[in-house]
C-alpha positions, 0 to 999 in steps of 0.5 A: 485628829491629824490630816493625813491626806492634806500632808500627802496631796502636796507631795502627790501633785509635786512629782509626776505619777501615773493616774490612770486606774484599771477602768481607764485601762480597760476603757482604752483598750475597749475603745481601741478595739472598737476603732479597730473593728470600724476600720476594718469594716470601712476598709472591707467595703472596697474588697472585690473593687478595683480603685484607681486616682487619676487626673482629668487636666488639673482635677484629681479622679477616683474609679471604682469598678467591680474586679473583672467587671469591665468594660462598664457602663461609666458613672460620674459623681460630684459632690456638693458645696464644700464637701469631696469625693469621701463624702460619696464613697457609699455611693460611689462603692454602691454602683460599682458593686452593681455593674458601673464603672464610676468616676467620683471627682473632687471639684475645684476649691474642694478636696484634693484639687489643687485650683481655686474656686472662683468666688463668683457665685451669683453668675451663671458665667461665674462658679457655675460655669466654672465647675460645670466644664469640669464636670464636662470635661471629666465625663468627656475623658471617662466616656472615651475610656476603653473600659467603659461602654454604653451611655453615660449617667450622673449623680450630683449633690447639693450644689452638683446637681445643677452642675451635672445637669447642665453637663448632661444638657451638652451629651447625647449620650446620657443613661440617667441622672440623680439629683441628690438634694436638688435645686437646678434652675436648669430643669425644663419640662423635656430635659433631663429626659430621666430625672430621679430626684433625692431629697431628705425628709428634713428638706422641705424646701428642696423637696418642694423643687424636687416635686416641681420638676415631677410636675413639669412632665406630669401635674398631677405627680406626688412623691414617691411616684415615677411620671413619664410624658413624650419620653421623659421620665421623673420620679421624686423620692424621699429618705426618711427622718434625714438632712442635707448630708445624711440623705447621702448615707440614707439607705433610702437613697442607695437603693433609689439611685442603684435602681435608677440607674440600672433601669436607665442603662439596661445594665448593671446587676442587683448586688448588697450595697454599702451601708457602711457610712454610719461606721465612719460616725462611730469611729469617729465618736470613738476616737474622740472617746478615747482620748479621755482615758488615754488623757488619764495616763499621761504624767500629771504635773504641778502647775500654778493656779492661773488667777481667776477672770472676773466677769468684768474683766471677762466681758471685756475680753469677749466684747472690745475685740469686736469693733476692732475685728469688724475695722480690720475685715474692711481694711484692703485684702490681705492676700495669701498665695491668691486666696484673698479672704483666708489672709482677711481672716487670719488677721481678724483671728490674729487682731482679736488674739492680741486684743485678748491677751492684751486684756488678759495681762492687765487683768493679771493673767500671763500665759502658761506653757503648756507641758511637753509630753501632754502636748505631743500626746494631745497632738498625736491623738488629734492627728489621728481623728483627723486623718480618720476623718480625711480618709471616711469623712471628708476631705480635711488636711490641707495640700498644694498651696492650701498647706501654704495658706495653713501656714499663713493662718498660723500666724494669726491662729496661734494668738487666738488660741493663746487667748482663748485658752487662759480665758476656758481654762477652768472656766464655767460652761457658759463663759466656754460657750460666750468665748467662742460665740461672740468670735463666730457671731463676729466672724458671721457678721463680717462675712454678711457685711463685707464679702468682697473681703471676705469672700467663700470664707464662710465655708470655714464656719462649721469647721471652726465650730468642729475645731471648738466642739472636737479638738475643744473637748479633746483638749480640754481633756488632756489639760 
C-alpha cells in the first residue's frame, strides 16, 4: 500500500500555506466581536461625564464630574502600592455619577508620574512622608478650585489609606474618608472623625486592623456595624469572597463608599453605579484568546528541528546561572537614569541570559531567527493587550524616563529571552515551569538578601510573572 500522506507532508511543510480552517475563522471573528462589545461597555461607563488630565506641581490628575453637576463637593482618590488611577476608575466614575467632583491622582513611582519613588520605605520621614504631601498638595489645589464646594473627602487604598489620613489630619475641612484595605498606624480613637473602613473577606489581617479602629470609639463594634462616640463615627464593612485588588470592583465596596460619602457631606444623589470592572477581565481574557486563531492564520513555515536538551544539559542551564546572578546583584549599583535597582536587574537578566545560552551551545543547541511575519504579527497582537490593559487595567507602558529604563532593560532582557526561548521550545510543561521558577526564585532571593541593590524591584515580580504567564502563552501560540 503506498504512503500518500507521508509523499505529501513534505511538500506541505515546505511552502508557506494558510492553515486556518472555517472554525478558527468563525472563533476570530466571535472573539473579536465580544472585544468590541466589552469595549464599548468600558467606554460607555464615561457617558454623561465630563473627564479632564491636569497637573498639581509634577503629579499627573484626573477629574470626573457628572455634566452640569458643578460646582461639587471635591473627592480625592489614590490608589494603592504599585498600582494607578486605572485601578480606581469604578470608583472613580461611581462618585461622580452621584454628585462629586473627583480628583484620581497617580502617585509618584506609579502610573503616569514622571518622579521617582523614594526607597525609604521603613521611615515615616522617608516614602511616606514623601507621598502623603502629595496627596496634601493635590487636595490643596482641588479644594481651591471654583467648581468645587463644601468639605473635602477621601478614598485611599492599600498603601494610600495611611497617605490619606495623614493628609485629612493636617485639613479642617474634611467630609469623609474611606479606607479600602486599611492599614494606617495613624488611626487614633478621636481622629479621623468619619472613618469607613473597606476590607476583602479574603483580608483577614486587614480586617482585623479595620475592626480595631471601630473599637477604639466603641469596644464593643462588630463588622458590619456603624459606632459613634464624642463625634467620631466608624464603621467597618466587608466585600464578600474578594481579595486585596478585587475588593475594588466589589459591588460591596461601591455602594459602601457612595453611601459613605454622601451621609458625611449632606450632598450628593443616589445614581446606578459602575460595575462594569469585571468587563475589563473579559476583555482581556478575550484578547488573549483570540490570538489562538489569529496564530492558526499566519503562513506556516519549514523550520529545522532544534536538537532536543537532555535533562543533564537542562539542569545545568536552569541551576549554574544561579551563583552567578546572586554575585553580580551584590556588585556596586548599576545605575540607570537614577533608578539604581532596574540597572541591578537588567544585568543579573543579561548575566543569567549569557550563562544559558552559553550552555545552550555546548549542548549543540544554536539559536533559530524567528519568522518575520510571525514576529510583526506576534508583536501587534501584544500591543494590543497591552494598551487594553494600560487603558482598563492598570497603568502599563512605559514614560518619561521609564522608556529610558525600558531601553536599558533591553540590553539585558533580550538575552534572557533568547535563552529562554531554546530552553521551552517544545519542552514539556514542567521543565516550562522549572525555567521560569528557578529565575523568579533567584530573583526573590536576591532582592531578600540584598536590597540595597535591589531596592522597590520587587514590585516587578508579579509583572514578570504576567510576562511568562500572558505574553509566554501568546507566544507560544504564534511559534
Amino acid at each position: 500500500m503506498t504512503d500518500h500522506s507521508a509523499r505529501q507532508d513534505p511538500e506541505r511543510r515546505a511552502s508557506p500555506v494558510w492553515s486556518a480552517g472555517r472554525k478558527d475563522t468563525v472563533a476570530a471573528i466571535l472573539l473579536s466581536a465580544v472585544a468590541l462589545v466589552c469595549i464599548f461597555i468600558l467606554e460607555a461607563r464615561f457617558f454623561g461625564l465630563e473627564i479632564n488630565e491636569i497637573r498639581v506641581n509634577d503629579t499627573p490628575v484626573t477629574l470626573y464630574v457628572a455634566n452640569g453637576a458643578t460646582p461639587a463637593p471635591p473627592v480625592v482618590i489614590a490608589h494603592g502600592f504599585a498600582g494607578s488611577r486605572q485601578m480606581m476608575d469604578q470608583i472613580s466614575v461611581s462618585l461622580a455619577r452621584q454628585g462629586f467632583l473627583v480628583a484620581s491622582l497617580d502617585l509618584p513611582g506609579h502610573g503616569r508620574h514622571p518622579g521617582q519613588l523614594s526607597p525609604d520605605i521603613g521611615s515615616l520621614d522617608g516614602t511616606t512622608a514623601q507621598l502623603a504631601q502629595v496627596v496634601e498638595q493635590v487636595a490643596e489645589d482641588i479644594a481651591k478650585r471654583p467648581d468645587t464646594i463644601g468639605p473635602i473627602s477621601f478614598v485611599g487604598h492599600s498603601m494610600a489609606t495611611d497617605l490619606v489620613i495623614r493628609a485629612a489630619e493636617r485639613r479642617d475641612d474634611v467630609g469623609g474618608i474611606v479606607a479600602i484595605s486599611m492599614y494606617s498606624p495613624a488611626v487614633t480613637p478621636t481622629s479621623p472623625s468619619a472613618l469607613l473602613v473597606i476590607s476583602g473577606a479574603r483580608e483577614e489581617h486587614l480586617r482585623g486592623a479595620g475592626l480595631d479602629a471601630a473599637q477604639l470609639v466603641d469596644p464593643a463594634a462588630s463588622e458590619g456595624e456603624t459606632v459613634t462616640r464624642n463625634g467620631v463615627t466608624r464603621r467597618t464593612a466587608v466585600a464578600p469572597f474578594v481579595g486585596h485588588v478585587g475588593v475594588l470592583f466589589a459591588p460591596t465596596s461601591l455602594l459602601e463608599t457612595t453611601a459613605w460619602l454622601r451621609e458625611a457631606t449632606e450632598v450628593g444623589q443616589i445614581a446606578p453605579l459602575d460595575t462594569s470592572g469585571w468587563i475589563a477581565g473579559v476583555l482581556l481574557t478575550t484578547l488573549v484568546l483570540l490570538v489562538w486563531p489569529i496564530a492558526k492564520m499566519l503562513p506556516q513555515r519549514d523550520t529545522a528541528p532544534m536538537l532536543p536538551l537532555s535533562w543533564r544539559g537542562f539542569l545545568i542551564c536552569v541551576t549554574l546561572p544561579i551563583p552567578i546572578a546572586l554575585i553580580v546583584a551584590a556588585l556596586p549599583t548599576f545605575g540607570i537614569v537614577g533608578h539604581a535597582a532596574f540597572g541591578t536587574l537588567g544585568v543579573i537578566f543579561g548575566a543569567w541570559g549569557v550563562v544559558q545560552i552559553t550552555v545552550l551551545r555546548r549542548c549543540g543547541i544554536r539559536y533559530q531567527a524567528p519568522d518575520a511575519i510571525g514576529t510583526v504579527g506576534y508583536l501587534a497582537l501584544a500591543l494590543v493587550f497591552a494598551l487594553a490593559l494600560d487603558r482598563y487595567g492598570a497603568a502599563f507602558l512605559p514614560v518619561g524616563d521609564r522608556a529610558v529604563v525600558l531601553l536599558g532593560l533591553l540590553l539585558g532582557t533580550v538575552p534572557f529571552a533568547i535563552a529562554d526561548t531554546a530552553l521551552v521550545h517544545n519542552a514539556s510543561f514542567l521543565r516550562r515551569i522549572l525555567t521560569r521558577l528557578s529565575f523568579l526564585a533567584v530573583l526573590s532571593a536576591a532582592m531578600a538578601l540584598i536590597p540595597s541593590q535591589l531596592g522597590l524591584a520587587f514590585t516587578t515580580l508579579p509583572v514578570l510573572v504576567l510576562f511568562f504567564v500572558v505574553y509566554g502563552t501568546m507566544a507560544r501560540w504564534v511559534a
